[in-house]
ZAKOL-586726 format. One line per 5 residues: their letters; for each residue x, y, z of C-alpha. Coordinates in Angstrom, 3 decimals. Layout:
BEGIN
A = X:Y:Z ~ ... .
END
This chain:
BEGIN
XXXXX = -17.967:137.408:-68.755 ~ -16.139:134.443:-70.035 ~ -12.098:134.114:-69.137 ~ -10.032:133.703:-71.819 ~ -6.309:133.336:-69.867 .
XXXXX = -4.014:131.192:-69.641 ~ -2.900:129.815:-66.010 ~ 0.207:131.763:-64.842 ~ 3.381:130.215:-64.448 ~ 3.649:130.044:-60.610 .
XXXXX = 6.980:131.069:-58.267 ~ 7.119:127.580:-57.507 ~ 6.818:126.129:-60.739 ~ 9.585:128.544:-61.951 ~ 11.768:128.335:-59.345 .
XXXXX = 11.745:124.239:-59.963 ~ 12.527:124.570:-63.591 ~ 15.668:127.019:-62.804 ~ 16.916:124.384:-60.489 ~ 16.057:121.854:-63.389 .
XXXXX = 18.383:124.012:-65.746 ~ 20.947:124.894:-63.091 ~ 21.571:120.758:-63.054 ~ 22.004:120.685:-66.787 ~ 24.234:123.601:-66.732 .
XXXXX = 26.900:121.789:-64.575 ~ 26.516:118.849:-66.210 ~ 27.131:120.793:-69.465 ~ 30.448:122.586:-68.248 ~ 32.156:119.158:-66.842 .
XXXXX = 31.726:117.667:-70.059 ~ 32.134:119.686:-71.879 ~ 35.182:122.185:-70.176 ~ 35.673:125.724:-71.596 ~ 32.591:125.564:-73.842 .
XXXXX = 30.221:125.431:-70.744 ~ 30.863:128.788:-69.995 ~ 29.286:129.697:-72.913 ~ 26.167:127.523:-72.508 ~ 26.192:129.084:-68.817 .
XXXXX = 26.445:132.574:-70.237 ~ 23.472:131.551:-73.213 ~ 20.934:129.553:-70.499 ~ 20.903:132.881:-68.453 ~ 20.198:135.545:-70.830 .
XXXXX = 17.278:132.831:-72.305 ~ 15.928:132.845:-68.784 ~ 14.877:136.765:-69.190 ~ 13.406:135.894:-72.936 ~ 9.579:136.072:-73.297 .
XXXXX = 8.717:132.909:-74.977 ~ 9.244:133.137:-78.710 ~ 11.549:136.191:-78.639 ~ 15.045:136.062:-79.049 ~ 16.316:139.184:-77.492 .
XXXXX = 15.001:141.280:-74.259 ~ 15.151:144.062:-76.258 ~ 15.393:145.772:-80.094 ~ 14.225:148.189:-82.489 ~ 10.876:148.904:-81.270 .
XXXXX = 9.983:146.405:-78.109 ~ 11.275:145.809:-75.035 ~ 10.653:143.206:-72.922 ~ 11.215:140.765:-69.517 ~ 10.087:138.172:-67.825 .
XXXXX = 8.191:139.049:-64.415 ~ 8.446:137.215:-60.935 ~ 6.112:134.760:-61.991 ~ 7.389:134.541:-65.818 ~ 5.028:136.390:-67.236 .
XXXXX = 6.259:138.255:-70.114 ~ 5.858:142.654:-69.695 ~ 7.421:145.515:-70.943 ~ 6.023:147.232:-74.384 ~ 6.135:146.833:-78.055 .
XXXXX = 5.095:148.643:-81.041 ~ 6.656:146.845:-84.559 ~ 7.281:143.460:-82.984 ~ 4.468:140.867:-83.335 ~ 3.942:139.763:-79.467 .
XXXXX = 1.446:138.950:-77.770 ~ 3.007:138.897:-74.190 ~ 1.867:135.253:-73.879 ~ -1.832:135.421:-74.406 ~ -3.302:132.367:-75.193 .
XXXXX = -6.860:134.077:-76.815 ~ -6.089:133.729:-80.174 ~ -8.735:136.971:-80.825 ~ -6.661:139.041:-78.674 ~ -3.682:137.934:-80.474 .
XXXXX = -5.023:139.039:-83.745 ~ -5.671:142.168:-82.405 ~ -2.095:143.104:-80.985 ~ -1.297:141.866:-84.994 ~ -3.472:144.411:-86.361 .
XXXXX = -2.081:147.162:-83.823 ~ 1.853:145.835:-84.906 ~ 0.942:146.481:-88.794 ~ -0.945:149.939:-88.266 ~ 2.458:151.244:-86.186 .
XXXXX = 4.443:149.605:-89.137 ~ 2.322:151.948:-91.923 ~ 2.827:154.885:-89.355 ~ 6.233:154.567:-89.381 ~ 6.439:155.240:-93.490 .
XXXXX = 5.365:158.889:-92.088 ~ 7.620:161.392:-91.311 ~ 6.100:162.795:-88.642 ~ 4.080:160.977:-85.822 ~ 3.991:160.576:-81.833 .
XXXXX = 3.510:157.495:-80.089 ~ 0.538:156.711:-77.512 ~ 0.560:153.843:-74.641 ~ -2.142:151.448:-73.920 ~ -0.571:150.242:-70.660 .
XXXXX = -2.778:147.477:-69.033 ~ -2.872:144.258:-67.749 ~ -2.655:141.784:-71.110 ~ -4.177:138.727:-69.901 ~ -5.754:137.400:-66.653 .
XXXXX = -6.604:134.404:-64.285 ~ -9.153:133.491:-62.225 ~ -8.721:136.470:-59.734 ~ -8.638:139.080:-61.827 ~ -10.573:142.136:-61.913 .
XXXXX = -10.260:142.284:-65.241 ~ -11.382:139.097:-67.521 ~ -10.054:137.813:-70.791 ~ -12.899:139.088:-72.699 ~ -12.956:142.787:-71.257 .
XXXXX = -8.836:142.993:-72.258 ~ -9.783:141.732:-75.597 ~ -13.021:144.061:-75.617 ~ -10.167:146.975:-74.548 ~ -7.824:146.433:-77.088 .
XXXXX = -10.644:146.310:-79.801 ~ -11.325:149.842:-78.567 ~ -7.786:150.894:-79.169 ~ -7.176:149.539:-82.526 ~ -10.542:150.727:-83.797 .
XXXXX = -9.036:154.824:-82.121 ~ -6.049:154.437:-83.667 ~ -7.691:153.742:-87.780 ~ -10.111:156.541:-86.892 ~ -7.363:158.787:-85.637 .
XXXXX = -4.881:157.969:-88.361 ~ -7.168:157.691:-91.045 ~ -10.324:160.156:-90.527 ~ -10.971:163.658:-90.604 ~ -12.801:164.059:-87.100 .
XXXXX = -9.236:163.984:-84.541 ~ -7.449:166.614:-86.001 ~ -4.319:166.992:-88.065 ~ -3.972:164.308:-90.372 ~ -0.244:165.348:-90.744 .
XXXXX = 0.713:164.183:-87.730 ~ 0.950:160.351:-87.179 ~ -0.129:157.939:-83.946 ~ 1.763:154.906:-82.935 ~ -0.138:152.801:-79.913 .
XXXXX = 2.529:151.248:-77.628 ~ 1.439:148.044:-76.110 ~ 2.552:147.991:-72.628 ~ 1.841:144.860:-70.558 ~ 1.799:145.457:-66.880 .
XXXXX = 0.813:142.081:-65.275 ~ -1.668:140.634:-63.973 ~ -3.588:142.896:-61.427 ~ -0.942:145.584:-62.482 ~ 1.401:144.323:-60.066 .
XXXXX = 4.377:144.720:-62.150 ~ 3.674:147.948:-62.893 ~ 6.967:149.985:-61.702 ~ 10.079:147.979:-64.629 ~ 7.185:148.499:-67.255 .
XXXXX = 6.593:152.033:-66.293 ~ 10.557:153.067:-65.776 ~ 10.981:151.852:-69.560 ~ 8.214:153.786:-70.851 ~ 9.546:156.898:-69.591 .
XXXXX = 12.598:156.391:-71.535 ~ 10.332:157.047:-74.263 ~ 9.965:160.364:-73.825 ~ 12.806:161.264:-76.026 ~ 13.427:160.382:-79.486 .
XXXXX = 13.184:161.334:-82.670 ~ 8.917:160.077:-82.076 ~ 8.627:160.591:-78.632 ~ 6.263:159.019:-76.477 ~ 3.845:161.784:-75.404 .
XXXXX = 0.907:160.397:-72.875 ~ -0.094:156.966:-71.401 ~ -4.017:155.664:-71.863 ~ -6.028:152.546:-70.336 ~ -4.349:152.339:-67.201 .
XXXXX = -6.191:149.132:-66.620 ~ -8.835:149.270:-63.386 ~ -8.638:150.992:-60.041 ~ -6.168:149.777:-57.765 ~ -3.097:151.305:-55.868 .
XXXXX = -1.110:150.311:-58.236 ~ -2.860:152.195:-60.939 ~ -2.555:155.666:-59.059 ~ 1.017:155.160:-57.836 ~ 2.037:154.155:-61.949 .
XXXXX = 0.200:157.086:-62.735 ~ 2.473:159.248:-59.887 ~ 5.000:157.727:-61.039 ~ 4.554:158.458:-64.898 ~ 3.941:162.555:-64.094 .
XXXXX = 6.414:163.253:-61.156 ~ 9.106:161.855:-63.296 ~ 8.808:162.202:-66.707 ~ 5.829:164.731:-66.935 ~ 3.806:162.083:-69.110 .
XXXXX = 0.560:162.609:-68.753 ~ -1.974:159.681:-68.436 ~ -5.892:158.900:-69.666 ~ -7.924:156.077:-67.671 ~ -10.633:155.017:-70.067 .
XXXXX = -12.558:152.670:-67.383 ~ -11.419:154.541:-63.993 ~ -14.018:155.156:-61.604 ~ -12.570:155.200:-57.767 ~ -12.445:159.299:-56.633 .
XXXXX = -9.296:158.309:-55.182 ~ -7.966:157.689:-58.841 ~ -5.941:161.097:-59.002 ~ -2.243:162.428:-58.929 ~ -3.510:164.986:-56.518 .
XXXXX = -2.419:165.026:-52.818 ~ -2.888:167.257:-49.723 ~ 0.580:166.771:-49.146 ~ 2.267:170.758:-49.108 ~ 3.828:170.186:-52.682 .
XXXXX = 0.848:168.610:-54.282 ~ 0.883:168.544:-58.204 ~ -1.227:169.731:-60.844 ~ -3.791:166.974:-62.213 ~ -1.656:164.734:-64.486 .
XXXXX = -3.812:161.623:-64.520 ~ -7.141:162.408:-66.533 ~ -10.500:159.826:-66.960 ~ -13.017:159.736:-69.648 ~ -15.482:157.599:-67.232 .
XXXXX = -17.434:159.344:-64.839 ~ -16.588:158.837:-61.294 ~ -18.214:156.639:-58.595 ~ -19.723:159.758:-56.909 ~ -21.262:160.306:-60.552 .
XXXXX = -22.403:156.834:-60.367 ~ -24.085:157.469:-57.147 ~ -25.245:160.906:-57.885 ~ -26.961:159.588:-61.463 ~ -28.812:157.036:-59.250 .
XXXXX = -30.211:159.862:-56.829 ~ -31.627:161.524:-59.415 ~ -33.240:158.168:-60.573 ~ -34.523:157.083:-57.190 ~ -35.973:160.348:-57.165 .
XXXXX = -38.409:159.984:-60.358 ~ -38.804:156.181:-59.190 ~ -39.853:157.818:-55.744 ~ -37.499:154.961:-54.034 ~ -36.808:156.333:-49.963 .
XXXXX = -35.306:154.034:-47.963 ~ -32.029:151.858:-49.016 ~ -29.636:149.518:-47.869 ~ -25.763:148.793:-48.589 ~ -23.949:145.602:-49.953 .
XXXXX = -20.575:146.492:-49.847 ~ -17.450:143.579:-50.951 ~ -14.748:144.491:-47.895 ~ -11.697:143.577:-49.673 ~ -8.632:146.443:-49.860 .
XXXXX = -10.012:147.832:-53.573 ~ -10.224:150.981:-54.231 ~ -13.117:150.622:-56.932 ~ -15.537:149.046:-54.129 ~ -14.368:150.991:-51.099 .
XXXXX = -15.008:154.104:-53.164 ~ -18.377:153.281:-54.455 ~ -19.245:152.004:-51.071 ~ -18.254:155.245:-49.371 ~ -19.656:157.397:-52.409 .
XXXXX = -23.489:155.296:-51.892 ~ -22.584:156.364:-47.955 ~ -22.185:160.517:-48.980 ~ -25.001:160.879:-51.803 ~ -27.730:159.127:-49.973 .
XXXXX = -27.364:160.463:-46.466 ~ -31.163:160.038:-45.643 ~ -30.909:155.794:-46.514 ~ -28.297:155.909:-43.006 ~ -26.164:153.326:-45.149 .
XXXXX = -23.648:153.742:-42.252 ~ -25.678:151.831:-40.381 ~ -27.553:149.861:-42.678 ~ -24.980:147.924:-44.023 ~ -23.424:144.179:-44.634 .
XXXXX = -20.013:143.510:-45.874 ~ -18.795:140.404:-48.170 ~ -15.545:139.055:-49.537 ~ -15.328:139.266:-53.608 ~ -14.081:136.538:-55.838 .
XXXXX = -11.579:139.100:-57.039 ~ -8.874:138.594:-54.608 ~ -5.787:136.525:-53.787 ~ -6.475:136.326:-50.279 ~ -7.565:132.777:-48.554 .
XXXXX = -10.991:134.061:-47.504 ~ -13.980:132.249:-48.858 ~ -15.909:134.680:-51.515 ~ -19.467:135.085:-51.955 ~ -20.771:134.412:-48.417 .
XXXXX = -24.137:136.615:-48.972 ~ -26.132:134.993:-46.567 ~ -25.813:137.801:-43.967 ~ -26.695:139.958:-46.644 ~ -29.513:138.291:-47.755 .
XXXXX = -30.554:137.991:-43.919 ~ -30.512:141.763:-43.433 ~ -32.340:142.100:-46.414 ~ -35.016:140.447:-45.598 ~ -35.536:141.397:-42.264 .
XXXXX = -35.189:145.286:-42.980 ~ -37.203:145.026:-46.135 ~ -35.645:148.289:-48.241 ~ -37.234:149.865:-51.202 ~ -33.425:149.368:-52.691 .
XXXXX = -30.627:147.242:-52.110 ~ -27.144:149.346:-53.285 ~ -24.522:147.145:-54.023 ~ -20.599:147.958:-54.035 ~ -18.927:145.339:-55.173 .
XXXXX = -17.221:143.776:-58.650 ~ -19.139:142.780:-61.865 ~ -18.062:139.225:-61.203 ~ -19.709:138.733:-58.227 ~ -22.906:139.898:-59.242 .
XXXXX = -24.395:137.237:-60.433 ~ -23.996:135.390:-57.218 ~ -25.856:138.277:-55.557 ~ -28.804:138.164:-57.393 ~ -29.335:134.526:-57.669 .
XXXXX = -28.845:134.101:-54.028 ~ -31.912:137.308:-53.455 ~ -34.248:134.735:-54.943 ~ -33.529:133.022:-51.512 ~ -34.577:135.849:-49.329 .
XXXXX = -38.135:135.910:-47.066 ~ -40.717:137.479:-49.147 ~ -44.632:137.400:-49.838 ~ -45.839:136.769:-53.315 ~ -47.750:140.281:-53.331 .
XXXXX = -44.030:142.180:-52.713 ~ -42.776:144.436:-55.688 ~ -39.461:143.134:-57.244 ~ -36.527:144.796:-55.766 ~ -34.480:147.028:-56.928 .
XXXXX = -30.615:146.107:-56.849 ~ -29.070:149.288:-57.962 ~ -24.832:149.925:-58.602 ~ -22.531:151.467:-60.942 ~ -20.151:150.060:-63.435 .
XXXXX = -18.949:150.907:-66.774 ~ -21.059:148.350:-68.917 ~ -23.577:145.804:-67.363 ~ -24.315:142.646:-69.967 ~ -27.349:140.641:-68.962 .
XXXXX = -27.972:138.057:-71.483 ~ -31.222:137.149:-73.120 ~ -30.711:133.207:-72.189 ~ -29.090:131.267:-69.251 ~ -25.124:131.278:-68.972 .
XXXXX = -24.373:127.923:-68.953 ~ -21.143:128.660:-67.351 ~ -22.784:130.716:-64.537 ~ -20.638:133.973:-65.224 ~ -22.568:135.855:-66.384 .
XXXXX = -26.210:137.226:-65.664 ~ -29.817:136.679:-67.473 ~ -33.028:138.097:-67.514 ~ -34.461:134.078:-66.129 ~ -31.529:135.166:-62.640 .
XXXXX = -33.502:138.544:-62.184 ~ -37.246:137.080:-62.672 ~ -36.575:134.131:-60.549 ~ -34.704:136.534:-57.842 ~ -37.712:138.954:-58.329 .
XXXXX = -35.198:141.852:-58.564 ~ -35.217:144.545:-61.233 ~ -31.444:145.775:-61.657 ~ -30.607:149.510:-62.285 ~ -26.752:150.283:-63.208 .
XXXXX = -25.183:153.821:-63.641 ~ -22.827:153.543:-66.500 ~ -20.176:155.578:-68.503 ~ -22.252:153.137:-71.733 ~ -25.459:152.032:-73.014 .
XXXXX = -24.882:150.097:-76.109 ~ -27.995:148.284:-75.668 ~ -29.684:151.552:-76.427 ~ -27.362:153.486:-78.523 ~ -28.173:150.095:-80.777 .
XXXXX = -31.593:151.226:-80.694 ~ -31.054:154.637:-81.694 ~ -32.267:155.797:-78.182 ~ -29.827:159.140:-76.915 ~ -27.423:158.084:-78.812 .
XXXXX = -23.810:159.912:-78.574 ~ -23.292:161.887:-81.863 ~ -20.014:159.810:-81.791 ~ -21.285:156.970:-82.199 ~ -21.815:155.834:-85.189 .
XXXXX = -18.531:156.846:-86.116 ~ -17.117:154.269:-83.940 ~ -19.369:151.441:-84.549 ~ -18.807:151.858:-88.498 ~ -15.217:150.719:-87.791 .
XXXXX = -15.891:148.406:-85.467 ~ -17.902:146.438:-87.015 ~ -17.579:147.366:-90.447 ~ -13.663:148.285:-90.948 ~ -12.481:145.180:-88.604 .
XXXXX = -16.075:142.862:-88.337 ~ -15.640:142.641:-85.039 ~ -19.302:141.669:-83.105 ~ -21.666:144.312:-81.576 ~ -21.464:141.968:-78.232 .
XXXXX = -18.181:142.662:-77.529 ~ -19.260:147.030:-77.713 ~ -21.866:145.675:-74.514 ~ -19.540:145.808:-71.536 ~ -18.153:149.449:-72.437 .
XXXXX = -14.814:148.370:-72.743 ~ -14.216:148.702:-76.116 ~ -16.312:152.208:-76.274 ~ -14.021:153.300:-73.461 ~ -10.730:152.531:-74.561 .
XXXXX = -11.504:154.516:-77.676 ~ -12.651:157.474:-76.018 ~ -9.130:157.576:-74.007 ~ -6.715:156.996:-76.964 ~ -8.653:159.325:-79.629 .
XXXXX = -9.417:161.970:-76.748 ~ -5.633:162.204:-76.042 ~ -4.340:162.121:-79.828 ~ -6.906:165.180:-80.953 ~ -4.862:166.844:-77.807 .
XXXXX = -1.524:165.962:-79.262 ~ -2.580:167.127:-82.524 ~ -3.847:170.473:-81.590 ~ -0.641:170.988:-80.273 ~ 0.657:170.462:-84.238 .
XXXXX = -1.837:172.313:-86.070 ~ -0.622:175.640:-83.984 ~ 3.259:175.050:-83.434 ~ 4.222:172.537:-86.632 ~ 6.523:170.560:-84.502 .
XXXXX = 5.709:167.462:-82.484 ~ 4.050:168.142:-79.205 ~ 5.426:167.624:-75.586 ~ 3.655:165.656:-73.248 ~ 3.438:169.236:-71.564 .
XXXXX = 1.583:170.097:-74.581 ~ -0.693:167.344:-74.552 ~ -1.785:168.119:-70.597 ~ -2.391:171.532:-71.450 ~ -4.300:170.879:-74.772 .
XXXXX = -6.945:168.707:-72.783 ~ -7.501:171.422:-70.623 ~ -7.864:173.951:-72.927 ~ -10.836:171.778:-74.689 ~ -13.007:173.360:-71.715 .
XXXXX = -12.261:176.862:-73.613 ~ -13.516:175.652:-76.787 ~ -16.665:173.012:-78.133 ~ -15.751:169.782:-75.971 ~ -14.437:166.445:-77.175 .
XXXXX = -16.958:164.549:-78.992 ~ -16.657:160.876:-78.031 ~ -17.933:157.443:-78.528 ~ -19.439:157.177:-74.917 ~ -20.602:161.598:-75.516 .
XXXXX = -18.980:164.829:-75.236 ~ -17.014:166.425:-72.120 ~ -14.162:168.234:-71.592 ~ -12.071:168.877:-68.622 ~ -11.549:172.049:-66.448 .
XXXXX = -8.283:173.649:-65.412 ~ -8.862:174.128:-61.711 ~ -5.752:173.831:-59.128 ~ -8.117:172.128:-56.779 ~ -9.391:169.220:-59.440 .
XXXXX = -9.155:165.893:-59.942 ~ -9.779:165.700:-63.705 ~ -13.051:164.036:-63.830 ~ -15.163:164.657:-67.681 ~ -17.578:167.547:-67.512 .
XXXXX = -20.571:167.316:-68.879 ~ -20.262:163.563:-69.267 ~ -23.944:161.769:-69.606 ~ -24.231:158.922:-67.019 ~ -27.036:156.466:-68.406 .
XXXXX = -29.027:154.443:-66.037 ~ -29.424:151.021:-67.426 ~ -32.483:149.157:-66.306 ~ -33.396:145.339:-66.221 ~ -35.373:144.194:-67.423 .
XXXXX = -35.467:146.999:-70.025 ~ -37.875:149.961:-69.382 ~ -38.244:153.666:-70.933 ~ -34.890:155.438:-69.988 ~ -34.649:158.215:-67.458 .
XXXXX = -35.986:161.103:-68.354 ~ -32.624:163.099:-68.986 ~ -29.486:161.173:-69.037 ~ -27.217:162.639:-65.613 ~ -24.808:164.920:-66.713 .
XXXXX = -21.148:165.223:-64.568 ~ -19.613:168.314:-63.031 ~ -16.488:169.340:-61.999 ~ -15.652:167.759:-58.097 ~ -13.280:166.500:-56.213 .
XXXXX = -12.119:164.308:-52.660 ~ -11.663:166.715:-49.713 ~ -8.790:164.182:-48.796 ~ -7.463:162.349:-51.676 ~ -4.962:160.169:-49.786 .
XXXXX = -7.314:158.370:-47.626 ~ -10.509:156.805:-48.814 ~ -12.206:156.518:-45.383 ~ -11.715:159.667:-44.902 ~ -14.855:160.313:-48.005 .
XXXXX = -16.130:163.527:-49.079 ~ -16.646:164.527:-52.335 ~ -16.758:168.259:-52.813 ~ -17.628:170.465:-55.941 ~ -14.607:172.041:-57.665 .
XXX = -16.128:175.615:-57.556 ~ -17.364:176.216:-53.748 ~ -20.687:178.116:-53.044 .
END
């Protein structure tokens, strides 16, 4: 995926320009006496300014500048872009600004977060192009919610408020404290979706978010088990943080059944050992499903690009070592999208006889792009990598817009959201490949059909209570009908709030037939929530 981000203004680099303005301050107030006391008083408060903004705060936004100057906090009538430099992304924000301005003409309407990371750099988990893709998603939920018939109530309005929480998430906690003050109001903030990729931080905001203010959230591209407001401590909580992607244990349980029809029996694990709670948990979920591939044991770790630490990334000679000496019908790897490409070109180095079958690399992510031709940039991954590595790649998923393209098991709603996609805003059917944008529409139109039914019954605007308890009681009823399929959610103390009944597509490269029936997800949860290598995945209703 390509990066569209601007460089980050570093600690040092901000801390030199403060001493830079400190000097002009005091020259300031000696020459000019009583009126440097103003410039003193003026030079500070444009020091906590986002770039192009005159005020920290005002009817409808509220901002800051972070430790490293990056500009956070939320908006929903005021044009800003929180610094991006990717013009597309821009434009996007600009088209969210003007829908919340048309809401506002209504007299009754509720406001939504997408709280995410709104740009990147080069260690990122997320790229430029999937927080583009992600934002897409949510404009595209927020026309179909406010202006079509499928999401309930029409009477009841939907304002998306941006909320910026860093790169990585780390500045998660000022961003999160001033979107709880949104709870009251004459248009109250009601629930918090996108929740940007699974980290710590992402499960503490989302802790955070319930204990305190009762808002309930929706992660549209969540996939660690561990990504829960559940604890084993003695006053554990109710679920409060819900997902519309299956988990990594669904990952790993789609790919059993697939190994099974493929008749695949012996395996071995890839795992990226950096503290991340998206590759430790698929790691450890590869470790539970396939118990007879002894992945404990036959195992070799490496350190992802996707990190701030001083290790070199992509060492996968050990890897490729192992590989080739224990020879394995199918290589599971647990690591980031943006080190697979590395991976696979670096197979094509491995011992092998010209009669061997290609192997099979086989993971789980929410969208897998390989492109038709060679990335000249080396990002991202094409069918020449896999032929010349002689590996055919299969990829649980929570999307398969390769083949909903193609009409094959395509989600009945679909079609809905590609005709606004591409029709109502012209954006391109490349940027619906990585699942992002198919994701992020699923979590905010999911969570405003909740609010709504809230509406229809009571006539007044809905608690964030409400909406918690109105995606639960979608398990009484027909479920949700999404872009990415339908699920709904069950009401279980013990419960992590993982979709039920979610399909989990296997995407194969090159492209073959499909599985014969698309994986669907049941209700499950972590034995021990609090400690990821302490894995076990257990089914919500016990035999």
């Amino acid at each position: 995926m390509d990066k569209d981000f601007s460089t980050p203004v570093t600690s040092a680099g901000t801390r030199r320009r403060r001493r830079r303005l400190a000097v002009l301050v005091a020259v300031v107030v000696l020459v000019a006496g009583g009126a440097g006391w103003w410039a003193v008083r003026h030079f500070a408060e444009a020091a906590t300014h986002c770039a192009g903004v005159d005020s920290a705060s005002g009817t409808g936004y509220e901002l800051l500048r972070g430790p490293d100057g990056e500009c956070l906090g939320w908006t929903v009538d005021l044009d800003h872009a929180f610094g991006t430099t990717d013009a597309a992304a821009a434009d996007v924000v600009h088209r969210i600004v003007e829908a919340n301005r048309e809401v506002a003409k209504s007299k009754n309407y509720v406001r939504l977060a997408v709280m995410m990371p709104m740009k990147a750099d080069d260690s990122s988990k997320l790229d430029g192009a999937s927080l583009r893709h992600a934002l897409q998603g949510a404009l595209t939920a927020q026309r179909a919610v406010n202006h079509g018939p499928r999401h309930g109530d029409q009477a009841l309005g939907v304002q998306l408020v941006l909320a910026n929480i860093g790169v990585d998430q780390q500045s998660w906690a000022p961003v999160v404290a001033r979107l709880g003050a949104l709870k009251s109001g004459e248009h109250p903030l009601v629930a918090v979706t996108g929740l940007g990729v699974s980290v710590p931080e992402t499960r503490a905001a989302a802790d955070k978010l319930y204990d305190d203010w009762g808002i309930p959230s929706m992660g549209a591209v969540l996939s660690a088990d561990d990504m829960t407001t559940r604890s084993t401590a003695p006053d554990s909580r109710a679920p409060g943080l819900f997902k519309t992607s299956p988990s990594n244990h669904d990952y790993a349980k789609a790919l059993e059944a697939e190994f099974a029809r493929l008749g695949l029996g012996s395996g071995f694990l890839v795992r990226d050992r950096n503290d991340d709670n998206f590759v430790k948990s698929l790691g450890n979920a590869f470790i539970d499903v396939f118990g007879g591939f002894d992945l404990r044991r036959r195992q070799v770790s490496f350190t992802g690009s996707t990190t701030d630490t001083d290790q070199t990334a992509n060492l996968f000679t050990p890897a490729v070592d192992a590989i080739s000496r224990e020879k394995p019908a199918v290589v599971l790897y647990a690591g980031r999208d943006a080190d697979l490409p590395t991976f696979v070109r670096r197979l094509g180095s491995r011992t092998r006889e010209r009669s061997d079958p290609n192997l099979v690399l086989a993971t789980g992510m929410t969208g897998l792009i390989v492109l038709d031709q060679p990335d000249p940039t080396g990002k991202l991954l094409s069918a020449a990598d896999l032929a010349e590595a002689g590996v055919t790649l299969l990829a649980a998923s929570s999307t398969d817009v390769a083949a909903w393209e193609q009409g094959v098991r395509r989600p009945s709603g679909y079609p809905e959201f590609r005709a606004l996609f591409t029709g109502e805003f012209g954006f391109p059917v490349t940027d619906m490949l990585d699942g992002y944008a198919v994701m992020h529409y699923d979590a905010v139109a999911v969570t405003a059909e909740a609010a709504r039914k809230s509406y229809s019954e009571t006539n007044r605007l809905p608690s964030p209570q409400d909406v918690r308890n109105n995606l639960y009681s979608f398990g009484e009823n027909p479920p949700l009908i999404g872009a990415s399929g339908s699920y709904r959610w069950v009401e279980e103390p013990r419960n992590d709030a993982w979709p039920v009944g979610k399909i989990v597509p296997i995407l194969t490269y090159p492209r073959g037939a499909p599985q014969q029936d698309d994986y669907r997800t049941d209700c499950h949860l972590l034995r021990n929530p609090d400690n990821l290598d302490d894995y076990e995945s257990l089914p919500c209703y016990p035999k």
